[in-house]
C-alpha positions as CSV (number, residue, x, y, z in Angstrom):
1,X,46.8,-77.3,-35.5
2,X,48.8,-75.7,-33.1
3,X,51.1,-73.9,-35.8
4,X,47.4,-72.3,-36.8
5,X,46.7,-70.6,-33.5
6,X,49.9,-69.1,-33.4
7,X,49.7,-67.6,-36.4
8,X,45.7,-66.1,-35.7
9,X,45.7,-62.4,-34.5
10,X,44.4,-62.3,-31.0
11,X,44.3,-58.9,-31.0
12,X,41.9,-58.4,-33.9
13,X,39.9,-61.6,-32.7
14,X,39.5,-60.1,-29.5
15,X,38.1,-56.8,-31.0
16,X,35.7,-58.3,-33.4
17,X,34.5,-60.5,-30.4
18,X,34.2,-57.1,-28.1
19,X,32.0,-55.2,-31.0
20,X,29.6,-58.2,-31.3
21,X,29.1,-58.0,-27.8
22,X,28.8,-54.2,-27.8
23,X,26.7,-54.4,-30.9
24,X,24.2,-57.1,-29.3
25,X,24.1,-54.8,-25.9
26,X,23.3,-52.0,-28.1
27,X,20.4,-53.4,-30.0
28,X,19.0,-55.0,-26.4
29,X,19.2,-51.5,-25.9
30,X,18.0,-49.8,-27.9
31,X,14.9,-51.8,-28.1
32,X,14.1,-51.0,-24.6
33,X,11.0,-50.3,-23.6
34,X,13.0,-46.8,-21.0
35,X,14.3,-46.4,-24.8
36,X,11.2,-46.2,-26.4
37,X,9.5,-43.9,-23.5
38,X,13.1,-41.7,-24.7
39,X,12.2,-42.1,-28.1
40,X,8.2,-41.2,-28.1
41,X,9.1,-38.0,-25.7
42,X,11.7,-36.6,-28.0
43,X,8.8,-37.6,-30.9
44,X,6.6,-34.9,-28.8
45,X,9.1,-31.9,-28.3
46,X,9.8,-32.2,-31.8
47,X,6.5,-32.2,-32.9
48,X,5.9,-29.4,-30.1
49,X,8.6,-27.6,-32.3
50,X,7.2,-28.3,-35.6
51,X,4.0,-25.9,-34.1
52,X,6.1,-23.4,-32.8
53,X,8.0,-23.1,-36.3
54,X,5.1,-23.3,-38.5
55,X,3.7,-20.6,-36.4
56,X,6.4,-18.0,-37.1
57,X,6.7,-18.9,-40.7
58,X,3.1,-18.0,-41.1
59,X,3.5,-14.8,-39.3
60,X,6.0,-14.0,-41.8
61,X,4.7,-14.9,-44.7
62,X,2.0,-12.3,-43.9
63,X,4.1,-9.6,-43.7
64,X,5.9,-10.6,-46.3
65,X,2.6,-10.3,-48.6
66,X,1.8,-6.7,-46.6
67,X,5.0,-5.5,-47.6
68,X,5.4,-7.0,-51.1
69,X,1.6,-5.7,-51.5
70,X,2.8,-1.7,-50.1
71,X,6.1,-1.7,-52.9
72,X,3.2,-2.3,-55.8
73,X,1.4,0.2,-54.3
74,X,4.3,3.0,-53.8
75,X,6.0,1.7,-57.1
76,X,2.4,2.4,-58.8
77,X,3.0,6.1,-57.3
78,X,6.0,6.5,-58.3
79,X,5.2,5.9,-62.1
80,X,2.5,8.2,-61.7
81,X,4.7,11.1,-60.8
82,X,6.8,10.1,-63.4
83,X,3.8,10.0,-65.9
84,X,2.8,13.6,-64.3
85,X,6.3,15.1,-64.6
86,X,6.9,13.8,-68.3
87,X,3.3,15.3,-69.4
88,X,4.3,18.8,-67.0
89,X,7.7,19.3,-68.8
């Protein structure tokens, strides 16, 4: 039995022992309930965020349909003059 212990690897027993520990710590945790104040206030900034963003993209989508409606409108010109000069020459 002896011959057995000599031949385990301290070293890697130790470290497996050390991350079950850590891991157990970690879940305690992170199942906190000062983690879960952490986790509902980040929640908030990014739904905060979310606004903010969705807010800008609208803005820009507006112009976006302003200026894609003003190059139909000078591309509509355009074929006019090019209608008027074909007809003048």
């Amino acid at each position: 039995m002896l011959d057995c212990l000599k031949k385990f690897d301290w070293k890697k027993g130790g470290i497996f022992a050390a991350g079950v520990a850590f891991g157990t710590a970690g879940i305690k945790l992170l199942t906190s309930e000062d983690a879960k104040k952490v986790y509902t206030h980040c929640t908030a900034a990014v739904l905060r965020m979310k606004d903010c963003v969705m807010d800008t993209v609208a803005k820009v989508q507006e112009n976006a349909e302003d200026i894609y409606e003003d190059a139909i409108i000078i591309n509509e010109e355009r074929e006019e003059e090019i209608v008027e000069d074909e007809i003048s020459d």
